[in-house]
N, C-alpha and C positions, 0 to 999 in steps of 0.2 A: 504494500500500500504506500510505503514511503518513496518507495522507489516510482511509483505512479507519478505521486506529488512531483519529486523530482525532477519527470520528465519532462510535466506539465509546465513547471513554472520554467526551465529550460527553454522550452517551444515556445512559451509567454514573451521572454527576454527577447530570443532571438527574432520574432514575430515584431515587438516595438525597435529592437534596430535597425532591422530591415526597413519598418516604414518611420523613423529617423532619418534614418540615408535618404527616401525618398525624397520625404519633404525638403531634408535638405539641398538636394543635388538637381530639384528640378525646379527652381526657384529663377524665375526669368527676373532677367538684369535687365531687359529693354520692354517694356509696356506698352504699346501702344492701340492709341483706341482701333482704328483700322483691323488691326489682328485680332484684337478681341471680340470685334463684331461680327456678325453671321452677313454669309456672301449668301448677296438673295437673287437669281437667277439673273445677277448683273446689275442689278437697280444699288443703288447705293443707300445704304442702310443704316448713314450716319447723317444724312440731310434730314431737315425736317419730317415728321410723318404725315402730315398732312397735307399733301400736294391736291394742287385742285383740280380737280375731275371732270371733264366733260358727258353727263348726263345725256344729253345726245348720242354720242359717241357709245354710251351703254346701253341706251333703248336700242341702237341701229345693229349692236352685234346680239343682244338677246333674238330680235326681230332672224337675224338671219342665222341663228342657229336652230331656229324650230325650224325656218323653212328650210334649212337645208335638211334639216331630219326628215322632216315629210318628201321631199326630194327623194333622199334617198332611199324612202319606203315604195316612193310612184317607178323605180330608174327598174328594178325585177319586173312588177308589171308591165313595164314597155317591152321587156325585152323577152317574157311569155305572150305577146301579146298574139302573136300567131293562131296560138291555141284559140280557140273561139269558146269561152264559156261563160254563161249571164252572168254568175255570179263574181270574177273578174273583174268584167266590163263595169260591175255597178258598184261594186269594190274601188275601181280606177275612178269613177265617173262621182263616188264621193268624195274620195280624196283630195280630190282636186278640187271641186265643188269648196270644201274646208279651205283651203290653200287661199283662194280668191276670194271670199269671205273677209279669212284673216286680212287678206292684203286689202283688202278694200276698206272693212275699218281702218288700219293702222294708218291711209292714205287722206280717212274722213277726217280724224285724228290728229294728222298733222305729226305722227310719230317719223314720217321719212324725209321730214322738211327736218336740213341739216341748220341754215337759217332763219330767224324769225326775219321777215319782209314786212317793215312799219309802214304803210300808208301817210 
């Protein structure tokens, strides 16, 4: 049993030297904020956080990422189109239907006017 203790408090010591050394030996002598910030997909991450944002610019990509989805739900149906079957055609023939819908709002909307035009 003593010989347990022994080994333990042993393994304790040499467990706190080891992370002594650490601490001590990886202790940076040059600090800088640059290195210590996180690199964010290029954007710089030490300017302000609050850059201003064009709200346009974010209605016009949400805008074209549903239509591109729907796109590329309609781009198989074109290219079964061969095949002749009603249910297909009336499958295609809604989707699209949806598509110009959408776009017609968003055009009534005024969501693709990248400009406001004052009178």
């Amino acid at each position: 049993m003593i010989l347990f203790i022994m080994f333990m408090l042993f393994s304790m010591m040499i467990l706190l030297l080891m992370i002594m050394a650490m601490l001590i030996l990886s202790k940076k002598s040059f600090k800088n904020r640059e290195k210590l910030s996180s690199f964010e997909c290029g954007f710089d991450s030490i300017s302000k956080s609050r850059i201003p944002f064009s709200l346009s610019f974010y209605l016009i990509a949400m805008i074209f990422l549903i239509f591109d989805v729907e796109i590329s739900l309609i781009l198989p149906m074109i290219k079964s189109y061969s095949i002749f079957i009603f249910m297909l055609n009336l499958n295609f023939i809604l989707i699209f239907f949806i598509l110009l819908i959408g776009l017609f709002l968003e055009w009534k909307e005024g969501a693709l006017k990248w400009f406001k035009v004052e009178n």
